[in-house]
C-alpha positions as CSV (number, residue, x, y, z in Angstrom):
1,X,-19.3,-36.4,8.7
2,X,-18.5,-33.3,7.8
3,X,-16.2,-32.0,5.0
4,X,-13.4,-29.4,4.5
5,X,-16.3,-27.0,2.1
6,X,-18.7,-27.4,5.4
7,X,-15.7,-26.8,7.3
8,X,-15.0,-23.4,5.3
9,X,-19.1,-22.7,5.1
10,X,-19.6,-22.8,8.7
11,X,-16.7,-20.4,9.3
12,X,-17.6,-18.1,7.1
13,X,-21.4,-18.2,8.6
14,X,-20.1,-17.7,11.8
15,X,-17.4,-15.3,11.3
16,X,-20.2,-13.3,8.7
17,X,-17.4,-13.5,5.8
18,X,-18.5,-12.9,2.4
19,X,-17.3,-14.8,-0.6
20,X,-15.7,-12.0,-1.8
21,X,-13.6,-11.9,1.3
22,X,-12.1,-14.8,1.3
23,X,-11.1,-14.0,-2.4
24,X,-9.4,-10.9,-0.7
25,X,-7.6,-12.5,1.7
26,X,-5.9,-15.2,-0.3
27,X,-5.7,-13.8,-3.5
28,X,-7.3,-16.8,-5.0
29,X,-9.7,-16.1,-7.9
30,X,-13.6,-16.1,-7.2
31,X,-14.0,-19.2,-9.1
32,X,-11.2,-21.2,-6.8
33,X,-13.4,-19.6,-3.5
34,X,-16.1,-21.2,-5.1
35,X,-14.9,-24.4,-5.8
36,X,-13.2,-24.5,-2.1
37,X,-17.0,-23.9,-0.7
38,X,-18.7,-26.4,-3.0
39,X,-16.1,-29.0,-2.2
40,X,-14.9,-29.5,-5.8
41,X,-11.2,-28.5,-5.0
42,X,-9.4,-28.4,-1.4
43,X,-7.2,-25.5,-0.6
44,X,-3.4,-26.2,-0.2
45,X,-0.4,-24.6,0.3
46,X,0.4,-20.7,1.5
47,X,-3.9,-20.3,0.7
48,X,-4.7,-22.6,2.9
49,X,-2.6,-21.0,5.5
50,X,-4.2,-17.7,4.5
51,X,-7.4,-19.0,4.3
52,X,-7.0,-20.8,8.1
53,X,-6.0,-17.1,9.3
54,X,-9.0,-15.6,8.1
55,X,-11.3,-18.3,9.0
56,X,-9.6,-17.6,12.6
57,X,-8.5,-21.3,12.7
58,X,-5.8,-24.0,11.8
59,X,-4.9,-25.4,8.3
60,X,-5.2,-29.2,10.5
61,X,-8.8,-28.3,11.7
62,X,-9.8,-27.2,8.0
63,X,-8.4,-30.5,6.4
64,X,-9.1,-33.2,9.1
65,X,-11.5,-31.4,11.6
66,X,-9.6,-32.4,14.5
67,X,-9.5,-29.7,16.9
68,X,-6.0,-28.7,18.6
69,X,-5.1,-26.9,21.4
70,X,-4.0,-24.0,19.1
71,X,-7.7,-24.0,17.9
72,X,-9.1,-24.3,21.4
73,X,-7.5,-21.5,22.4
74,X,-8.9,-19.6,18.9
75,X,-12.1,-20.3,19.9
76,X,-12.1,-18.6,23.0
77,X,-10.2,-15.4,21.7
78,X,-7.8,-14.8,18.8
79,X,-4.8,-13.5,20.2
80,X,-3.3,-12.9,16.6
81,X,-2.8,-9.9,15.7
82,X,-1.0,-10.2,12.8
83,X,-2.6,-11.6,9.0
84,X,-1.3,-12.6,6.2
85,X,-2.6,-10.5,3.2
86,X,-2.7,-13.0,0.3
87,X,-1.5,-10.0,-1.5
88,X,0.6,-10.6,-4.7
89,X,4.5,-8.4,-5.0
90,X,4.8,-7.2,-8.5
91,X,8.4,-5.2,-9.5
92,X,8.0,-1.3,-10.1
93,X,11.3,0.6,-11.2
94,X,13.4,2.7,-8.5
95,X,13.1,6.2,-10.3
96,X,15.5,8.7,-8.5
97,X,16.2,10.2,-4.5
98,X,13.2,12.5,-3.5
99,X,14.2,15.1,-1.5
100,X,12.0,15.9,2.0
101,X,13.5,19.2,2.3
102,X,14.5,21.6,-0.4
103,X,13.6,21.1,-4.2
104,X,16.2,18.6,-5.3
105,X,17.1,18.4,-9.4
106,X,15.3,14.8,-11.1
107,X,18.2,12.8,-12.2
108,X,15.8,9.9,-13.9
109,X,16.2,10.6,-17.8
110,X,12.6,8.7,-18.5
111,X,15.0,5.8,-19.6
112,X,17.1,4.3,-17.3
113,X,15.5,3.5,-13.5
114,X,17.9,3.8,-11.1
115,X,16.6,0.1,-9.9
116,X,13.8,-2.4,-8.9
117,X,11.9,-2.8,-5.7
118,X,8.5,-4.5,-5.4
119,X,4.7,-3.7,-3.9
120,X,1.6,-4.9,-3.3
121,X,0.0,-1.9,-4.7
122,X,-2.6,-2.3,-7.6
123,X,-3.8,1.6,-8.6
124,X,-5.7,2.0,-11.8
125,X,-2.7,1.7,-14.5
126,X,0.3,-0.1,-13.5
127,X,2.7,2.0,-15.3
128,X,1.8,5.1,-13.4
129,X,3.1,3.5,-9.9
130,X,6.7,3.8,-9.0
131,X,9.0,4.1,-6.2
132,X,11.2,6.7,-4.7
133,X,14.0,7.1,-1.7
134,X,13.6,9.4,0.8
135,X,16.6,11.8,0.8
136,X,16.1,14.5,3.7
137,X,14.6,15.5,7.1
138,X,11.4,17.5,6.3
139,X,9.3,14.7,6.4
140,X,10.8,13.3,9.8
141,X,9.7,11.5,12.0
142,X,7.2,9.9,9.8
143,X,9.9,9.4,7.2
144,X,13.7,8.8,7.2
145,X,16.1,9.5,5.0
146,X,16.7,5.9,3.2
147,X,13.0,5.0,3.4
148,X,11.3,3.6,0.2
149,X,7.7,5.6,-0.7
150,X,5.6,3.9,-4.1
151,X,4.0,6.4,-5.8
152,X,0.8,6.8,-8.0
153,X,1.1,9.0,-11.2
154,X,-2.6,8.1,-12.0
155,X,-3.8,9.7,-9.1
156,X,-5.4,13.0,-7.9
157,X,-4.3,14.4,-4.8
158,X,-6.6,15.4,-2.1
159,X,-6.5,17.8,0.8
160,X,-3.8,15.9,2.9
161,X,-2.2,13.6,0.7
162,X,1.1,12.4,0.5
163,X,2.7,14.4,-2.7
164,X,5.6,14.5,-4.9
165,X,5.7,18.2,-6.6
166,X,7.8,19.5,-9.3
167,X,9.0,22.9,-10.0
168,X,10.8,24.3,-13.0
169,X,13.5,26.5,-12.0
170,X,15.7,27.7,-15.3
171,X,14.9,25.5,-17.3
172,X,15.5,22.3,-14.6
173,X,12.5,19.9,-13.4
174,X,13.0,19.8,-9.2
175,X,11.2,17.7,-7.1
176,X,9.7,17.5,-4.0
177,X,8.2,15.3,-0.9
178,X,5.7,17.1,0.8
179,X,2.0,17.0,2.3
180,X,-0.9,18.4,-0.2
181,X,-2.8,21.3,1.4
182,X,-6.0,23.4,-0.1
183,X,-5.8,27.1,1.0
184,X,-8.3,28.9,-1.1
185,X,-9.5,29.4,-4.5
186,X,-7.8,31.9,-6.9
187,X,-10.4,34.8,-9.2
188,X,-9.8,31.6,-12.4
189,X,-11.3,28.9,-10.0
190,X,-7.8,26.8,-9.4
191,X,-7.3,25.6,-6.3
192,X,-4.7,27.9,-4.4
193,X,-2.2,25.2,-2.8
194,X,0.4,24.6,-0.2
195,X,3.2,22.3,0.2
196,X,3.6,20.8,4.0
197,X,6.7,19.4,5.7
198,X,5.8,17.4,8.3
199,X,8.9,18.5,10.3
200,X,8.0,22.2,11.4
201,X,11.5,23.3,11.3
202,X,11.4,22.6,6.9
203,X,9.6,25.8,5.1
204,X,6.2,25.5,3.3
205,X,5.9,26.2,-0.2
206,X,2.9,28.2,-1.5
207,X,1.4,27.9,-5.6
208,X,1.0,32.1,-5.5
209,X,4.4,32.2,-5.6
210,X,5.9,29.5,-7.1
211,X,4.9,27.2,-9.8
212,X,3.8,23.6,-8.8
213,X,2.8,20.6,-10.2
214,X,1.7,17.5,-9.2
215,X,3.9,14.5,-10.3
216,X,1.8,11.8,-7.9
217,X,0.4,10.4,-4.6
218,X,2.2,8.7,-2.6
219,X,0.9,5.3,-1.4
220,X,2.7,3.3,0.4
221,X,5.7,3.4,2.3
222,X,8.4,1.2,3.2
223,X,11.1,1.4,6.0
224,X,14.1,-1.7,6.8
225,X,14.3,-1.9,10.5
226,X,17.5,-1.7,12.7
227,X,18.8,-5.2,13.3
């Protein structure tokens, strides 16, 4: 008879999952995985759910191996086309409004976020990701004033990311949401750059005749529906 582990092996076998997905997916650690394929622990919970997804089958067929009409029709064709991610949410401050338009002045004082939002984002140093409101048209359609964008400080843009700029003007730190663009190469070897709206009506911005820096990447991006 068989067991939930040769339940989970054969799956896997015939879905061609590695271990290392299914750690992935559920966000369980390698050694749980291991212990859920060897038959030392069971799988319970929102992981089980997660790991049924994956497995393209039903937490009931994974725990007792009887087979329901949900799973008969799985094994035909999965219809899903949704997933959970087994993703964890940490909280990331809410720095300031980015403006997708003109260069807008940076109200955050390094102190004081202006509040707490969450992601599923891991970059390479936690305390370089952040999040930012959209405030501004230049980046329409793609993004609306009000949206939420996370941001990575740790990382290097590339020829079309996602950016957020800065410019000093007398004295005053302004910021910007635009897309990162490589033009050329100036007579020192730095990259000659251009600053993108995505809405054709918004001016580009060009480093031979302004100053810009690159604050972060952005990425991820989060939009509330209309209800």
């Amino acid at each position: 008879m068989q067991s939930t582990s040769d339940r989970i092996l054969k799956r896997m076998n015939e879905l061609k999952l590695q271990h290392k997905d299914i750690v992935a997916v559920t966000g369980a650690s390698k050694g749980t995985v291991t212990n859920w394929i060897s038959g030392a622990n069971t799988p319970t919970g929102s992981r089980l759910i997660a790991l049924a997804d994956a497995l393209k089958t039903t937490p009931d067929w994974l725990i007792t191996g009887k087979e329901s009409q949900q799973q008969q029709s799985l094994n035909i064709e999965n219809p899903v086309n949704i997933r959970l991610t087994g993703k964890t949410l940490r909280v990331i401050p809410v720095l300031d409004f980015v403006q997708a338009g003109a260069w807008k002045d940076v109200v955050y004082d390094g102190l004081n976020p202006k509040g707490e939002t969450y992601t599923s984002y891991i970059g390479s140093d936690e305390h370089a990701v952040f999040s930012l409101e959209v405030d501004g048209y230049s980046m329409s359609p793609d993004f609306q004033p009000g949206d939420e964008i996370v941001v990575d400080a740790a990382l290097a843009p590339k020829p079309g990311s996602l950016v957020i700029a800065q410019e000093v003007q007398h004295g005053i730190a302004m910021t910007t949401f635009k897309k990162y663009r490589v033009i050329g190469i100036n007579e020192h070897g730095v990259e000659i750059i251009e600053l993108v709206p995505l809405n054709p009506d918004y001016p580009t911005y060009n480093s031979t005749q302004i100053d810009i820096s690159i604050i972060g990447v952005v990425v991820e991006h989060h939009r509330s529906l209309k209800y």
